[in-house]
C-alpha positions as CSV (number, residue, x, y, z in Angstrom):
1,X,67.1,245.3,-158.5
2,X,69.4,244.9,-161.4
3,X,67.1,243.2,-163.3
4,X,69.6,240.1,-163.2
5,X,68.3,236.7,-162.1
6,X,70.3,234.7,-160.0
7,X,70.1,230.9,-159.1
8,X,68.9,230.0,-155.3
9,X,72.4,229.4,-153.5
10,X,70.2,227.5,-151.1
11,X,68.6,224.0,-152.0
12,X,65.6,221.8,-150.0
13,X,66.7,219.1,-147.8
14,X,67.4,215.8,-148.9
15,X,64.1,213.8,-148.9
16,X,64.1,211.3,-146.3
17,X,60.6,209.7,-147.1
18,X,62.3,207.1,-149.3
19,X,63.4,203.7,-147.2
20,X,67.3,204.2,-146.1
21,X,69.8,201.6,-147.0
22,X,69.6,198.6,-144.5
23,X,73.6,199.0,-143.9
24,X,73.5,201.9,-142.2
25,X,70.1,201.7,-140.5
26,X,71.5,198.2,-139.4
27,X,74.2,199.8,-137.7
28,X,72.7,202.6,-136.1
29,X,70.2,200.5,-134.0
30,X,72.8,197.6,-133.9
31,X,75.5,201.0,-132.0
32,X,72.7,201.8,-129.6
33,X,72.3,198.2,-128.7
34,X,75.8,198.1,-127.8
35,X,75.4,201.5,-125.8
36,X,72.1,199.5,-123.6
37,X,74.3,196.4,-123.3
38,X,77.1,198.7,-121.8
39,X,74.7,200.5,-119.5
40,X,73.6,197.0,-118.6
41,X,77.3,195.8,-117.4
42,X,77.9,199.3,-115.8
43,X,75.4,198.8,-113.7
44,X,76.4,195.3,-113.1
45,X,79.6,196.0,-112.5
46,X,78.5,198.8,-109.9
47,X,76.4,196.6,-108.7
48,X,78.4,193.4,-108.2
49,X,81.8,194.4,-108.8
50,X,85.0,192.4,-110.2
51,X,86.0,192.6,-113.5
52,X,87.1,189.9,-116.6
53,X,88.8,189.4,-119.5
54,X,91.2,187.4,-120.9
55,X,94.7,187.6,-118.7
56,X,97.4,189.3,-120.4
57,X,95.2,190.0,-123.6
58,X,92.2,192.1,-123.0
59,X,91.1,193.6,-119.4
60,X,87.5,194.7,-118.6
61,X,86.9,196.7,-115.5
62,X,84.9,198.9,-114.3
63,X,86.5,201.7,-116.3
64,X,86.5,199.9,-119.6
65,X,82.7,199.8,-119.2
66,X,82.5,203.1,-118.6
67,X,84.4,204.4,-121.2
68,X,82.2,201.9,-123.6
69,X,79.2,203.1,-122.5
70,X,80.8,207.2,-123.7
71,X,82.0,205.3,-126.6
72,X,78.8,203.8,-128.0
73,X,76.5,207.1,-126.8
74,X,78.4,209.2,-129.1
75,X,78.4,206.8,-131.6
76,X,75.3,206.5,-131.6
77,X,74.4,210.1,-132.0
78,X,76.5,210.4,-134.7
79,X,75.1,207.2,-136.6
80,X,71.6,209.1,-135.6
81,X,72.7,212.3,-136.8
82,X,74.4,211.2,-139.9
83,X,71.7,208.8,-141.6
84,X,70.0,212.3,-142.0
85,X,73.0,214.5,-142.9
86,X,74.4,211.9,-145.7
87,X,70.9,210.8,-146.9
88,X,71.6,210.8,-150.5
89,X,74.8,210.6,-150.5
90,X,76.4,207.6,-152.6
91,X,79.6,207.3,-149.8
92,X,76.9,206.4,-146.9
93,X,76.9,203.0,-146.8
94,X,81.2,202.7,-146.9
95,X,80.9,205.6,-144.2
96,X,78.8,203.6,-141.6
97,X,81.1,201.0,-142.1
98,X,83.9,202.9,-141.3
99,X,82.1,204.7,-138.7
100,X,81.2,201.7,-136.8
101,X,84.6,199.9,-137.5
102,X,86.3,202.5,-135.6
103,X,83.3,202.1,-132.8
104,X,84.3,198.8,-132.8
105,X,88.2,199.2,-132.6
106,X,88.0,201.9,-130.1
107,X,85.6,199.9,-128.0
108,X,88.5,196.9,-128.0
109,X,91.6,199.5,-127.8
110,X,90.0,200.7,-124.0
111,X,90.3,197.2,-123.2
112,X,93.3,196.1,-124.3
113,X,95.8,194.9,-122.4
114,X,98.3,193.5,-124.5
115,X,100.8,196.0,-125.6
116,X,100.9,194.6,-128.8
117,X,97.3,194.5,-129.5
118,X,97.0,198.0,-127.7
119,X,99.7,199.4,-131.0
120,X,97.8,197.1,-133.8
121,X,94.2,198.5,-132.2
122,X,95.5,202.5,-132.2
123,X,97.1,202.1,-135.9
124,X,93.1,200.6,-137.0
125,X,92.1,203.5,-135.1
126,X,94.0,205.9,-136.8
127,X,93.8,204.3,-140.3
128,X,89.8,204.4,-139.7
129,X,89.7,208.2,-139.0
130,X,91.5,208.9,-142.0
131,X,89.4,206.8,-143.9
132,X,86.4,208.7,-142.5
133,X,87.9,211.9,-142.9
134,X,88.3,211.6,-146.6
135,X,84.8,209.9,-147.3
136,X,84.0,211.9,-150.6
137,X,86.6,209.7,-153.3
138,X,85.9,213.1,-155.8
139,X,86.5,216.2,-153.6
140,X,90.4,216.8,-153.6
141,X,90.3,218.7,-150.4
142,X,89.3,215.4,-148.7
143,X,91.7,213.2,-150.3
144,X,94.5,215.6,-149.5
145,X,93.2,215.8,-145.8
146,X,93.0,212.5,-145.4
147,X,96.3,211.9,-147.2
148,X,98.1,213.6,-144.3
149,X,96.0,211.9,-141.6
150,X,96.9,208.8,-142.5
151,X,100.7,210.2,-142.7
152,X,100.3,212.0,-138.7
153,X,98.5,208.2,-137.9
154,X,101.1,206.6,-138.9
155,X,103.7,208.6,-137.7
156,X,101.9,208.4,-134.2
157,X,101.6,204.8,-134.5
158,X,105.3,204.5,-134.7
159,X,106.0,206.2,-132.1
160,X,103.3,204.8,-129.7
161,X,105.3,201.4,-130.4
162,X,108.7,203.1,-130.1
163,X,107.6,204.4,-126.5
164,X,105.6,200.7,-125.8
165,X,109.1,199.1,-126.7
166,X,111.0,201.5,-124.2
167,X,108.4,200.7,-121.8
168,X,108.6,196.5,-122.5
169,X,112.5,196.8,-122.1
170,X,112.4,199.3,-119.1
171,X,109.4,196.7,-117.1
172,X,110.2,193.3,-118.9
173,X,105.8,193.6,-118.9
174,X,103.6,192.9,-122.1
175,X,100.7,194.3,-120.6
176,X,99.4,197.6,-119.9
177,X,98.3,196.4,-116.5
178,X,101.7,194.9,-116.0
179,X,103.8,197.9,-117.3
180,X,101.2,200.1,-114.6
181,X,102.1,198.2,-111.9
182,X,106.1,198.5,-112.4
């Protein structure tokens, strides 16, 4: 209309055609294994009952299964989702790592039982998301957001232990079970 040409704003899609990394293709079918296996011992565990773990360390009910079984299905759609989104990218191998590292974490933070092991496991947690939240090493916006993530993390970390000691004095229990049943 003014006779000025502009560049497209808009781009084509990533192509996809090409092979993906093995990393993060590994780890996408290796989350939705873990979301079957957790269907699996739901329905076990519905099915039989009882529960199992290791006493005083980590607890598996029915619960825990259940909440591994949310746990891995949206994991999974977000290792679906992203091999698409980040195709391209040269931060997508480092972020299925991270993604599935804090699959893994949260996965073993529901079953905790230690109170110990339930601080270390939501510090990994936290320390994880930030990582994940700034992915990109060159964008500054990402490195400052994940730069206070890792400070509110760490800050909640403390406290979770400050209120896990009050609770360890209060009960004289380790355990979450144990501090629940005070």
């Amino acid at each position: 209309m003014s006779g000025h040409s502009s560049k497209p704003t808009v781009g084509p899609l990533p192509d996809t055609t090409v092979d993906s990394p093995f990393v993060p293709v590994a780890l996408t079918r290796l989350v939705w294994s873990l979301f079957a296996a957790s269907v699996a011992v739901l329905i076990a565990s519905v099915r039989f009952g009882g529960g199992w773990g290791v006493p005083g360390v980590v607890a598996v009910d029915g619960l825990t299964v259940l909440m591994w079984v949310v746990v891995t299905f949206f994991s999974g759609v977000v290792h679906s989702y992203s091999r698409r989104y980040m195709a391209g990218s040269a931060h997508k191998t480092r972020f299925f790592v991270a993604m599935s590292g804090f699959t893994a974490v949260v996965m073993a933070l529901v079953a905790a039982d230690h109170v110990a092991l339930f601080g270390f496991l939501w510090a990994a947690m936290g320390l994880l998301m930030a990582e994940l939240i700034g992915i990109t090493d060159g964008w500054k916006q990402a490195q400052a957001a994940a730069a206070v993530a890792r400070k509110y993390f760490t800050a909640s970390s403390v406290l979770l232990g400050v209120a896990l000691t009050a609770l360890w004095l209060e009960t004289g229990a380790t355990t979450i079970s144990g501090i629940g049943a005070a």
